[in-house]
N, C-alpha and C positions, 0 to 999 in steps of 0.2 A: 576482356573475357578470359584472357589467359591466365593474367592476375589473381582473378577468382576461382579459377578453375584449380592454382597452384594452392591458394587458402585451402579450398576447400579437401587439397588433397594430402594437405598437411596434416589436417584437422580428422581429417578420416584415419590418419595413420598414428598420428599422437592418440588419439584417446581410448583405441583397444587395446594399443600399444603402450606407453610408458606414461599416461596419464594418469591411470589408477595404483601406479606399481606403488609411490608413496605410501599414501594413505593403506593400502592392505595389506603391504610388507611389515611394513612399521605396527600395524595393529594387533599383529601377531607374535612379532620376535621379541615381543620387550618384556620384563616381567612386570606387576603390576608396580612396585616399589619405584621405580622410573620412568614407567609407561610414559606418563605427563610432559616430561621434561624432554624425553629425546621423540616423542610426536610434536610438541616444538620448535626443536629441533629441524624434526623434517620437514615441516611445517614451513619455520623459514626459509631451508635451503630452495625450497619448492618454490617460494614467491621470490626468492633471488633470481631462480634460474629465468623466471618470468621476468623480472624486471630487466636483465643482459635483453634477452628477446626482444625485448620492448625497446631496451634504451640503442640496440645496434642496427635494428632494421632500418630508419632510414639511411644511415651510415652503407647499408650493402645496398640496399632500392638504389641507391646512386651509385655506388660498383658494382654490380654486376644485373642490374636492371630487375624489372617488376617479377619476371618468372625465374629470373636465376636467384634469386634471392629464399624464393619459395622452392624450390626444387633443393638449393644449400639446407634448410632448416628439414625437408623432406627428407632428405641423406641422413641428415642429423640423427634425425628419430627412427628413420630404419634401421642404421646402423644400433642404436639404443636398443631396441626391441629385439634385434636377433640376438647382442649379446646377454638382454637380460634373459631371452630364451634361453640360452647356452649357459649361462654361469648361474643363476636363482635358482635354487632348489624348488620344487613345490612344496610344500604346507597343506593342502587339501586334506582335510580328515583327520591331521597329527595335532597332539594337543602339544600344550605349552613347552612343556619335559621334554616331548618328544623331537620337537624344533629344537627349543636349545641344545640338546641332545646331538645333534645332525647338525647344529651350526658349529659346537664347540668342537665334536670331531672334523669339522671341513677347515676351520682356523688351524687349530693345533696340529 
């Protein structure tokens, strides 16, 4: 039960959290001349970062047991979520220009 309890708390923290951050950051910041290529892009890095997941869990299930494993990957993604609270600008309401705009001065 605790296994699942960990899943499911994973799952609840990943997906308000840093599961839609790809897909709606990326749908925003690109212009359209590249759009294609670097959603892709994210695209792939996003099923990479799935595949690590995938390919290391049993590797941690057998060091550090059913729920330390789920509580590691639960760090993971809290940790993820405050920082992309703290460092992601919002977007809401700003068009294209205006993003680029607010990105190119937060780079430069």
């Amino acid at each position: 039960y605790l296994v699942l309890l960990g899943m499911l708390l994973y799952l609840a923290a990943f997906s308000p959290g840093l599961g839609p951050v790809p897909w709606t950051v990326n749908a925003e910041i690109y212009p359209m001349s590249v759009r294609g290529v670097c959603m892709g892009i994210a695209a792939t890095s996003n099923w990479v970062a799935n595949a690590v997941v995938a390919s290391t869990f049993l590797t941690m299930f057998r060091l550090v047991g059913g729920s330390g494993v789920f509580w590691l990957y639960g760090m993971v993604a809290v940790v993820g979520m405050v920082w992309v609270g703290a460092v992601l600008p919002e977007t809401r309401g700003l068009t294209l220009e205006e993003i680029q705009a607010m990105l190119s001065n937060s780079v430069g």
